[in-house]
C-alpha positions in Angstrom: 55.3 26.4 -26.3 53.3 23.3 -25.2 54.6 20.1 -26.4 53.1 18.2 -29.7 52.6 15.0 -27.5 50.6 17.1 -24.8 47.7 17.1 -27.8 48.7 13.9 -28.5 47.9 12.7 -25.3 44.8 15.1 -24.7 43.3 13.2 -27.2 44.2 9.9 -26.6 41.9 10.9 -23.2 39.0 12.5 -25.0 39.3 9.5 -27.1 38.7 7.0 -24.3 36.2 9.3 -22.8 34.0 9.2 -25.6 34.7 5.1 -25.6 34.0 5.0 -22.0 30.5 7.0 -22.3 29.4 4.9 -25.6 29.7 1.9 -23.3 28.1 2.8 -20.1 25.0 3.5 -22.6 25.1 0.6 -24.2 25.2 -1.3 -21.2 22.0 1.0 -19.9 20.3 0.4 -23.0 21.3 -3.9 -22.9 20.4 -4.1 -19.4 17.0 -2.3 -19.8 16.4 -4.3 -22.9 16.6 -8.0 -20.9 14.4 -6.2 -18.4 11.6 -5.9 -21.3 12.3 -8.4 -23.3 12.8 -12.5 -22.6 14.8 -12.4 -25.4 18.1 -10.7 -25.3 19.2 -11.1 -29.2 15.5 -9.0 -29.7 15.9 -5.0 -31.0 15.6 -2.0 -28.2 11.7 -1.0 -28.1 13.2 2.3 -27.7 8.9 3.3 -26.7 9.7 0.7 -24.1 12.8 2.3 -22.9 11.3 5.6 -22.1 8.1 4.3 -20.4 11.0 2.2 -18.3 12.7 5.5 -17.7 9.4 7.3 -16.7 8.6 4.7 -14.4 12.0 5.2 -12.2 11.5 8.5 -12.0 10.7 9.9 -8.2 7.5 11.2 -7.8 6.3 13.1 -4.8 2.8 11.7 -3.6 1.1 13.7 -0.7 -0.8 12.1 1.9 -3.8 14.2 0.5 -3.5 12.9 -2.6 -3.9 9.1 -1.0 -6.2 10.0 0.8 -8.7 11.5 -2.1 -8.3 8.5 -4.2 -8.5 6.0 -1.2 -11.8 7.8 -0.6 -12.9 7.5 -4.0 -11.9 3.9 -4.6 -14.1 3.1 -1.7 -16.9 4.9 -2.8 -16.6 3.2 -6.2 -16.5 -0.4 -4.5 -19.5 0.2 -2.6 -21.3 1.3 -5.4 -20.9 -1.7 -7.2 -20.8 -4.3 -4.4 -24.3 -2.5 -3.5 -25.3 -2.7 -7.0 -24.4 -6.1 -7.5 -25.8 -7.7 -4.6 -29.3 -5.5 -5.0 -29.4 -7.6 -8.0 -28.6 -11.2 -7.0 -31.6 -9.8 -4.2 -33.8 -9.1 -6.7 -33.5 -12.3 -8.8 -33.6 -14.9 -5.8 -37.2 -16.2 -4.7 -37.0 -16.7 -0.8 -32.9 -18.0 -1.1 -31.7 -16.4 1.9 -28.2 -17.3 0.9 -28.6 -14.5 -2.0 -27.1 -11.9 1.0 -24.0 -13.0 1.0 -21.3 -11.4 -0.3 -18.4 -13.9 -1.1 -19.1 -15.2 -4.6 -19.9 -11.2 -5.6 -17.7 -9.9 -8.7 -16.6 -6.9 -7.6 -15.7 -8.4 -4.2 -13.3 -11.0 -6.0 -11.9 -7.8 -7.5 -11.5 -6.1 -4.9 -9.6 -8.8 -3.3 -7.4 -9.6 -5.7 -5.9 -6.3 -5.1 -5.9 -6.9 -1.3 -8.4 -5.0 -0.5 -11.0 -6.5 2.4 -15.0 -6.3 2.0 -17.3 -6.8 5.2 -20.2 -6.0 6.9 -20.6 -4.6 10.7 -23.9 -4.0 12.5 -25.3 -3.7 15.8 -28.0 -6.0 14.9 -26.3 -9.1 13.4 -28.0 -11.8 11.4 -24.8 -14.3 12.5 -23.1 -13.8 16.0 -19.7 -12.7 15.5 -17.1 -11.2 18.2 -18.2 -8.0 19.5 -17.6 -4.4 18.0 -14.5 -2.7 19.1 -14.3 0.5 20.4 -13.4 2.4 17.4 -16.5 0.5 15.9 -19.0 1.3 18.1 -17.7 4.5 17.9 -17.8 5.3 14.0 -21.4 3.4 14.5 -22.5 6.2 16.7 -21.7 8.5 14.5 -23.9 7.3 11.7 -26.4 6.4 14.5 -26.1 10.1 15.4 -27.2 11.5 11.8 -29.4 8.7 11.0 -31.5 9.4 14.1 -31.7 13.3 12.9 -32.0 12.8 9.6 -28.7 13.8 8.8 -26.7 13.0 5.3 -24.6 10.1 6.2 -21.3 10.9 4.7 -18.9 8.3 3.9 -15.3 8.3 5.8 -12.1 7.0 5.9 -9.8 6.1 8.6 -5.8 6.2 8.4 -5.5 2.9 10.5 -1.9 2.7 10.4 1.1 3.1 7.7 -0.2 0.3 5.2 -4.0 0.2 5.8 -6.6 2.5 4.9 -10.1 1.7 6.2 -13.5 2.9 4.2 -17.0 3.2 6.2 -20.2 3.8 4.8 -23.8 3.3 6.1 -25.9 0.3 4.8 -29.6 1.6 4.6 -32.3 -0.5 4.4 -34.1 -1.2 1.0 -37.7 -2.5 -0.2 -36.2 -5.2 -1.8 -34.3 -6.2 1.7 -37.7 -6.4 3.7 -38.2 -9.9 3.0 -35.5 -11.1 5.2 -35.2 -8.0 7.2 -38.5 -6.8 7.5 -41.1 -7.5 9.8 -41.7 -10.9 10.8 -45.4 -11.6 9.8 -45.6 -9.2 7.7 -42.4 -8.7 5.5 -41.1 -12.3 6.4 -43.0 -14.9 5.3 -43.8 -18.1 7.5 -41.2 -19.8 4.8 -38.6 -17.5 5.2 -38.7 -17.2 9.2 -38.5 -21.1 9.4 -34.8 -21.2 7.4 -33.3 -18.0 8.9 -34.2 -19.3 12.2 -32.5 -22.8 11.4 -29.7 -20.9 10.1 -29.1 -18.0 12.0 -30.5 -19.5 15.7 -29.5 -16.1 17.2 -30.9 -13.7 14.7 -31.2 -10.2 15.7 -31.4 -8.6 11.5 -35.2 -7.9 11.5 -37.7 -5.4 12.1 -36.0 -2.8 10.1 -37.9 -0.4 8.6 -37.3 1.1 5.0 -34.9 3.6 5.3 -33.1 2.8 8.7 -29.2 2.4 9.3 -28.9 -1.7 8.9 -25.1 -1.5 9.7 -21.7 -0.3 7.8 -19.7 -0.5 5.1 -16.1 -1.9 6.2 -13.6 -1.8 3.7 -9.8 -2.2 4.2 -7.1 -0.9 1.3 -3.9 -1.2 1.4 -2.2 1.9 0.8 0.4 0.7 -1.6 -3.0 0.0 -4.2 -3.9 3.5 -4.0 0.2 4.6 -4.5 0.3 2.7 -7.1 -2.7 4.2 -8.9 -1.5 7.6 -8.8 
């Protein structure tokens, strides 16, 4: 026969078991409540609790998966950085300072999520260092299909473990050959005289409607496109 106090005692520990496990969750639920809330004394948002709990979950991302939306992002940026600035273009009358890209939304958007905008070309308006090696190369490459009349297909580069990088070809529009046209005949007397006070060492001319200008350069940081997923 077991003793009385043995049940005694048995629940005495299921007892403090159960007290035990009611405070652990109530210290859960008042620690995840100051992490939502700046006032402690304010109820549980118990909506809030679950979206905290679904956030700390683990979720397995694979590098494909970066990769496709990195690749997409980019395409997306360059659509409306291209947009945008084919528009300031269009509404400036000889203002040669209309190319640039700094003041553009989506370029202040895109940097406030760290992402990097620029141009590349092997016929700069400004002198700048050289191309690298990996430039020139991935500028061949679009030379290559450009001069065959290939499809220039955008890609992106795994630079290293934080740091995407997007390219895409910059083709040469109508509305572009009044600064990059031909001199005489696109590029008014006007316009000739303030590029060549600005831009002494202009070599962004003589392009003809359809040609490869340059690239697309675009740098995103991989934790953006984690993030997004």
């Amino acid at each position: 026969m077991i003793p009385i106090h043995y049940y005694l005692w048995k629940e005495q520990i299921e007892k403090n078991m159960m007290k035990a496990s009611n405070l652990s969750y109530s210290i859960l639920l008042t620690a995840m409540s100051l992490n939502l809330s700046c006032n402690p004394g304010a109820p549980i948002d118990s909506k809030a609790v679950k979206e905290e709990i679904q956030s700390r979950k683990i979720r397995k991302v694979s590098a494909s998966d970066i990769m496709t939306l990195a690749l997409k992002t980019g395409v997306e940026i360059e659509a409306d950085v291209t947009r945008q600035h084919m528009t300031s273009i269009l509404a400036a009358d000889g203002e040669i300072e209309r190319c640039k890209l700094s003041s553009l939304p989506a370029v202040l958007k895109a940097k406030s999520k760290g992402i990097e905008i620029s141009r590349i070309s092997q016929h700069p308006r400004e002198k700048g260092r050289p191309l690298d090696s990996l430039e020139l190369k991935v500028y061949a490459a679009f030379e290559y299909a450009a001069q065959r009349q290939l499809k220039m297909i955008p890609s992106l580069e795994d630079v290293n473990e934080t740091t995407l990088r997007y390219w895409a070809p910059i083709i040469m529009k109508k509305a572009c050959q009044s600064c990059h046209g031909t001199k005489g005949v696109h590029i008014g007397l006007k316009t000739q005289k303030l590029l060549q006070e600005q831009f002494p060492q202009d070599q962004a001319f003589n392009f003809k409607e359809g040609a490869l200008m340059g690239l697309w350069r675009i740098k995103i940081p991989k934790k953006e496109i984690i993030m997004s997923l």
